[in-house]
N, C-alpha and C positions, 0 to 999 in steps of 0.2 A: 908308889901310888898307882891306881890300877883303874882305867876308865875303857868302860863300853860303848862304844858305838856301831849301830844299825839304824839306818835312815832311808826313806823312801824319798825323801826331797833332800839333793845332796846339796845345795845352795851352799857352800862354803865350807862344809864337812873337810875336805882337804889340807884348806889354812888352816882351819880349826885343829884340824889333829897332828900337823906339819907342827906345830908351836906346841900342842903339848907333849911332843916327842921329845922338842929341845929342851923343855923342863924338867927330861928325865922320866915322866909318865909311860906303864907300860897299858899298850893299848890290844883291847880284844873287839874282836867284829865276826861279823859272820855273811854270806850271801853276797850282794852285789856291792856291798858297801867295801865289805874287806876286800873286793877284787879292785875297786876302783883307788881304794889307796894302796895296794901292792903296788897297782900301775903307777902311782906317783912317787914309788921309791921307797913307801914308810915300809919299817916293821912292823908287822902284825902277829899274834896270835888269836889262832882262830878257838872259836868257842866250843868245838869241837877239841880241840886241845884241851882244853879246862876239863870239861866234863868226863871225856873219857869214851863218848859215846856220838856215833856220828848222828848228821840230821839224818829227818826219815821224813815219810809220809808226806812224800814232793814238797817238804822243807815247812811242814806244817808246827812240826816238832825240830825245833832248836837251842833254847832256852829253857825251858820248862825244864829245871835241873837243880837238884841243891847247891850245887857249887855253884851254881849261876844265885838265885834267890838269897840260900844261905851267905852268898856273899856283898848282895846288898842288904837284905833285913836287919842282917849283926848286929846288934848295939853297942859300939866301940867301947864304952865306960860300964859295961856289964859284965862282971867276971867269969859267972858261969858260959856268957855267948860265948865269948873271948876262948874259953877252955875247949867249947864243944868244936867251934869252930878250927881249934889247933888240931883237936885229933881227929877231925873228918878232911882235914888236909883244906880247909875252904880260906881263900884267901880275900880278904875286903873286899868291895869296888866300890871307890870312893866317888865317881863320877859317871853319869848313866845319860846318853844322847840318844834318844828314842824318838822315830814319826812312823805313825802308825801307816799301815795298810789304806789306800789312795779310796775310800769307798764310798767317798763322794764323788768324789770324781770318775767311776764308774757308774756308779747311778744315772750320770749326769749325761751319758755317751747315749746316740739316739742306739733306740733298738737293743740294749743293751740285752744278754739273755741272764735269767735268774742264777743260774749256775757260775755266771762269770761275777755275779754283783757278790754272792754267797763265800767264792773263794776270796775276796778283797774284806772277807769281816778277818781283822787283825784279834788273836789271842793271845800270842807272847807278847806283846809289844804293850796291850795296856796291863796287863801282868807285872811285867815290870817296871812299867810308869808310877804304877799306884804301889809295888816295894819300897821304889825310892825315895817316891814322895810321901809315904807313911815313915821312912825314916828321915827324913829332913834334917833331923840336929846330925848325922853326920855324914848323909849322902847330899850332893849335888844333884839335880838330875832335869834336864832340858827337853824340852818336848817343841820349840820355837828356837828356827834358826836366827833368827830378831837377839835371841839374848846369848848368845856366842860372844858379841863383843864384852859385853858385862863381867860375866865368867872367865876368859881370859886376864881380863884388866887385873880381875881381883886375884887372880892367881899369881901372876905376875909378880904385883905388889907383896902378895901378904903369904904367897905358897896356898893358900886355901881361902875358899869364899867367906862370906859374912851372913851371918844368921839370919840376916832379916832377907837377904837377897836369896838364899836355899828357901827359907818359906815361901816368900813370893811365887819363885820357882815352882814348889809344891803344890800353891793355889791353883797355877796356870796347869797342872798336870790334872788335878780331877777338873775343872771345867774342860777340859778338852779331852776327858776319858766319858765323862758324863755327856759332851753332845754328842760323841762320837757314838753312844750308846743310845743314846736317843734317837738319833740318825736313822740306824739300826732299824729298832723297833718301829719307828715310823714308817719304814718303808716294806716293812714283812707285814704292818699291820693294814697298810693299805693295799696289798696284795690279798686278802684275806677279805675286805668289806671297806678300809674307811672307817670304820667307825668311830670315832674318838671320845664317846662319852662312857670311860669305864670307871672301876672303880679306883683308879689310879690314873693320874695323868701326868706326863714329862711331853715338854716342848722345846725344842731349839730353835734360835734363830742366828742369823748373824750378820753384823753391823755390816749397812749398808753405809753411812753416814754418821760423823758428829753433826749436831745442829749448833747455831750460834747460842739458843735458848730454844726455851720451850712457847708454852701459851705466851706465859709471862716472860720478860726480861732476868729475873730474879731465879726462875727455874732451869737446871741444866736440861740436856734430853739428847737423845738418839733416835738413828731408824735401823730397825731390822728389818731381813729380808728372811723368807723363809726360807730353805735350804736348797731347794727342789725350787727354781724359777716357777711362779705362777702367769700362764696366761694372760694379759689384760689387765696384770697388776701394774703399780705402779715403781716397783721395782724391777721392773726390767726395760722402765722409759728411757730412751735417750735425749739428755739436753742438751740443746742446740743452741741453746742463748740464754743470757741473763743471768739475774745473781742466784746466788745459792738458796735451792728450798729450804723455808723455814718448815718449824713444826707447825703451823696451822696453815702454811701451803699445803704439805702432803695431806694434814686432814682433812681439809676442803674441796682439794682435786682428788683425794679417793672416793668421798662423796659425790662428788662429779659423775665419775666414771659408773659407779656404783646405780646411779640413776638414768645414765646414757646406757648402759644396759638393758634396760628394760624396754626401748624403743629397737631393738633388734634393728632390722636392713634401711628404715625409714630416714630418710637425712636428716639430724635430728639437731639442735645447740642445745646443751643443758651451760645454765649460768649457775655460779652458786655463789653464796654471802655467809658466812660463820656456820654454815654446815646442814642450811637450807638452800631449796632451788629457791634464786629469785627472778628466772627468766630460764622455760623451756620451751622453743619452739622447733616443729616440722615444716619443711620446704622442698621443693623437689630441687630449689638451687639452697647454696650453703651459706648464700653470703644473705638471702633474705630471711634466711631462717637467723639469722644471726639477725638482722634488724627488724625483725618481730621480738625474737625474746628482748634486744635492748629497747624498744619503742615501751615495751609492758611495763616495764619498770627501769628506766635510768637512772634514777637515784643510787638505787641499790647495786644495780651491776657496777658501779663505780667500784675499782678496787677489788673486784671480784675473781672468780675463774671462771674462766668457759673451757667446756669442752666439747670438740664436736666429733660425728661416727665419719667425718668424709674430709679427705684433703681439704686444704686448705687452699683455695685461691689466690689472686691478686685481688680479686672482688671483694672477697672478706676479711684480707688481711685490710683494703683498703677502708672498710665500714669500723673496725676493731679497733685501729689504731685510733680513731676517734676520741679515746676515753680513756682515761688508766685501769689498767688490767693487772693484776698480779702474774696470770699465769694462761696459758693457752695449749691444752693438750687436745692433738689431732692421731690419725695415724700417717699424715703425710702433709709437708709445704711444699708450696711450688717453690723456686729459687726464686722467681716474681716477689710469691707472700713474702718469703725471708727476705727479698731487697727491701720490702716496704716495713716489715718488721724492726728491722737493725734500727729504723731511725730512734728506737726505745730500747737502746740496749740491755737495762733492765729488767726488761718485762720478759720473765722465763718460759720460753718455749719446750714442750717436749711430746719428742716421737715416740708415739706407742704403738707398734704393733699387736693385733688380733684385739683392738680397744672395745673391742662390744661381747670378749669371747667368756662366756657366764657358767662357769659350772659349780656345783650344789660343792661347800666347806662348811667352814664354822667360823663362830667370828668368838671373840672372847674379851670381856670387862673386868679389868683387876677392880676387886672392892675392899676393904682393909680386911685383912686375914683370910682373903679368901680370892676365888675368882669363880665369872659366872660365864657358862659356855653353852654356847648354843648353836644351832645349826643357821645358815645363811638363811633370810629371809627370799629364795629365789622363785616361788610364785606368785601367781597374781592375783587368783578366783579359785572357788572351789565348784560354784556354781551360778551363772549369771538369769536372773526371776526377775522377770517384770513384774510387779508386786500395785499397780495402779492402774483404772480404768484406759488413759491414755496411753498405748506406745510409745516409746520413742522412735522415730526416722533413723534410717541407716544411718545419718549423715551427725543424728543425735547422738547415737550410740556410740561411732566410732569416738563421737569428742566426748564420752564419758568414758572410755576405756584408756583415752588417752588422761584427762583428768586424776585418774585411779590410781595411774602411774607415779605421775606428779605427787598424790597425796602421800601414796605408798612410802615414798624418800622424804617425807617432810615430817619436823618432829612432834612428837604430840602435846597436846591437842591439837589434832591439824584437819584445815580447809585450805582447799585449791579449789579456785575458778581459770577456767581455761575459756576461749572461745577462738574459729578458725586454729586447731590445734596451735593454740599458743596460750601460755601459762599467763593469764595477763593481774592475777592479784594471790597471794599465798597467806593464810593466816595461822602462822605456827606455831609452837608452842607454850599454848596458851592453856588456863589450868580452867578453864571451861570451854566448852562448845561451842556456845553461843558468843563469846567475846572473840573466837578466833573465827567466826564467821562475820561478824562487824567490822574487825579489822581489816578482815580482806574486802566486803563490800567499799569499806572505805576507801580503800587504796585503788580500787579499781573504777571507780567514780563511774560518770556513766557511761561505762564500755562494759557495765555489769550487768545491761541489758541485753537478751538474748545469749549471756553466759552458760553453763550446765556447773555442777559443782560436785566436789568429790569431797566426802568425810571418811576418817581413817577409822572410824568405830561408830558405833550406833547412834541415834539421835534418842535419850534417856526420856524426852517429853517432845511436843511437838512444834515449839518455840522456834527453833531452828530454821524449819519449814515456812513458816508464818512470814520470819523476816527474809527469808529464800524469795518467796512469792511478792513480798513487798520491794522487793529490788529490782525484778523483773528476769530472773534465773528463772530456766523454762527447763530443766530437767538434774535430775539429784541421783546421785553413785554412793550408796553406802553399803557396810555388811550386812543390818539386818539384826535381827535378834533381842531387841528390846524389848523389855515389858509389855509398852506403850508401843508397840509399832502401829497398832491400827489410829493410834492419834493421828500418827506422822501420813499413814497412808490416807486416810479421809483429809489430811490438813491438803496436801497434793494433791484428791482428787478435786476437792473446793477450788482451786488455782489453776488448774487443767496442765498441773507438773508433773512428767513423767520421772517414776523413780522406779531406780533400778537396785535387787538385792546381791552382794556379790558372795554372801555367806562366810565372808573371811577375811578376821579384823588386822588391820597393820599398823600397830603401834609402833612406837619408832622411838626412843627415848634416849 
């Protein structure tokens, strides 16, 4: 029996091939593999033996050989292989231990230069990953030093594996030829533009986590992480306490961060409740801004996330502990907040570094038989028109630029009132206009006096206005673009409401 190994992760490669030595297995290698088991005593033949032909091309070419190929491809119960392969001199190899070229892990090195990324793309290695694992009924072949133990066991036992554990095997060989290929392309292609909407698309990721479940109880689920750490994501938070995120933790605190974004340098708390804000406020301290957005609404922040752009104090860890929290992402606690923290061991804290850092991607929706992909929603305005006799005040404007934001992150149909930059009533998701503006008057009782208000799309009639002016909301943020806009702009100049056009709708769904 005749097994190949060449490994860039020698994890165990040693014992591994130590034990099939004493099975009688002759073993072939080449490069820093075969030198590291000389060193441990084994006998080797080198693959350059086999072939007949030395490496070359600073060891680009090693394998790329019929006696190498022809002697995994063979189809053992094939007479004519069997024939051809007797008189081209090609001997089996019944077992193939292969890991590819480290080119993630170059990628990953700061500063790295293109040249050094380009010599770490592996071409024998998945070459002969994908012979092995196209022959499966009668090659072995390992790409995971995880399954060393498995393959030995069965060898042991039985002299050779079991069918169902060489397919497995084979599984695990194109998913990890395939991300590795993806990899790849991912990163020549963002060298190039970015672009990702072609007419082909391959995505990798890779498990950051099992979760317990998903939404529901009933559903399994995971998290990936993209391959290349992102900035600001929430895969590269560290946590510092508490129990394990669930899956509508991560979707609710991505959301979070997602909307704390958009307040750039400003000390900001975003709250959020099933994957709306329900409490965003600005403060020049963190711990008021923290008891404005929970004053707006405590009902809702119960059970919630917050997340803020500024350390965390004792001040605001001590207003926070107040309430049960799911989840609390900062880019920094004092050891103060964390004393005061601990006394809710469960409530998950986590450190994010660069947590406001925003750059333009793509986000993507699986739908059945399909996915739909898009680019990040990371503007704000296309153009901001005062569109009514009244101006707004500096002091009007800035609270409807912050209100915008707010709307921007909320799902549609969505209304946000804001007042003294804070988020004090949100009416979301609602499958009219005017019902997700009553809702939020509603909720916001009378501190809806003197509010401003943001809509994420146009006002279709001028209804909307009407009960804006009836509530006592003294200024309105919307895109613009309706039919009826001069309803809505006479309805506001009759009320003396300043409204502002922003030319740019943000639906959110």
């Amino acid at each position: 029996m005749r097994a190949l190994l060449s490994v860039s992760d020698k994890r165990g490669i040693v014992e591994f091939a130590s034990k099939l030595a004493a099975m009688g297995w002759e073993i072939l290698s080449t490069g820093g593999t075969a030198k590291a088991l000389r060193e441990a005593g084994l006998t080797i033949t080198g693959v350059s033996e086999v072939t007949g032909f030395p490496e070359c091309l600073d060891g680009r070419v090693k394998t790329l050989h019929p006696k190498i190929h022809g002697g995994i491809l063979g189809i053992r119960n094939n007479p004519d292989h069997q024939k051809q392969m007797a008189e081209l001199d090609i001997t089996p190899i019944d077992l193939l231990v292969i890991n590819l070229y480290p080119f993630k892990n170059t990628i990953l090195k700061e500063g790295v230069a293109f040249s050094d990324a380009v010599e770490n793309i592996d071409i024998g290695g998945p070459t002969m990953l994908r012979s092995a694992a196209k022959n499966f009924n009668d090659v072995t072949v390992v790409v995971d030093p995880e399954d060393y133990a498995v393959v030995l066991a069965e060898l042991e036992a039985n002299g050779k594996t079991n069918y169902e554990t060489r397919y497995k095997l084979a599984l695990k060989v194109f998913e990890t030829t395939s991300n590795y290929d993806t990899m790849i392309a991912d990163y020549l292609r963002k060298r190039v533009s970015g672009e990702v909407l072609q007419d082909t698309i391959t995505m990798t990721f890779e498990k950051v986590q099992d979760l317990r479940y998903g939404e529901n109880p009933h559903q399994k689920a995971a998290f990936y992480g993209e391959v290349v750490p992102v900035k600001g994501a929430l895969t590269t938070a560290k946590q510092l306490q508490g129990k394990e995120l669930s899956y509508n933790n991560i979707n609710d605190t991505n959301g979070a961060l997602e909307i704390l974004k958009e307040y750039g340098d400003e000390p900001t708390i975003v709250a959020v409740k099933h994957a709306n804000p329900c409490g965003i406020a600005s403060d020049k301290e963190i711990a008021v801004a923290y008891k404005k957005a929970y004053d707006s609404d405590p009902v809702s922040i119960f059970g919630g996330i917050i997340a803020s752009n500024r350390l965390v104090n004792e001040a605001a860890a001590k207003e926070m502990i107040e309430t049960f929290l799911e989840v609390i992402v900062a880019p920094e606690f004092t050891p103060e907040a964390l004393a005061v923290l601990a006394a809710k061991p469960n409530l998950r804290l986590l450190e994010l570094a660069d947590i406001t850092h925003n750059e333009p991607s793509y986000e993507v929706k699986k739908v059945i038989g399909g996915l739909l992909v898009q680019e990040r929603d990371t503007k704000l305005y296309d153009a901001l028109k005062v569109v009514t006799k009244r101006q707004p005040s500096e002091a009007e404007m800035d609270e409807l630029l912050f209100a915008w934001k707010a709307v921007k992150n909320t799902k549609s149909n969505a209304i946000s009132l804001t007042k003294n930059k804070c988020l004090i009533a949100n009416g979301p998701g609602q499958v009219n206009r005017v019902g997700a503006l009553e809702n939020a008057i509603r909720q916001a009782g009378e501190n809806v006096k003197g509010s401003v208000m943001a809509s994420d799309a146009f006002f279709p009639f001028d209804d909307s206005v009407k009960a804006a002016a009836a509530a006592g909301i003294t200024a309105i943020i919307q895109p613009g673009g309706a039919g009826k806009d001069a309803d809505s702009i006479k309805a506001c100049d009759e009320a003396g409401i300043a409204m502002v056009f922003t030319n740019m709708r943000h639906f959110k769904h």
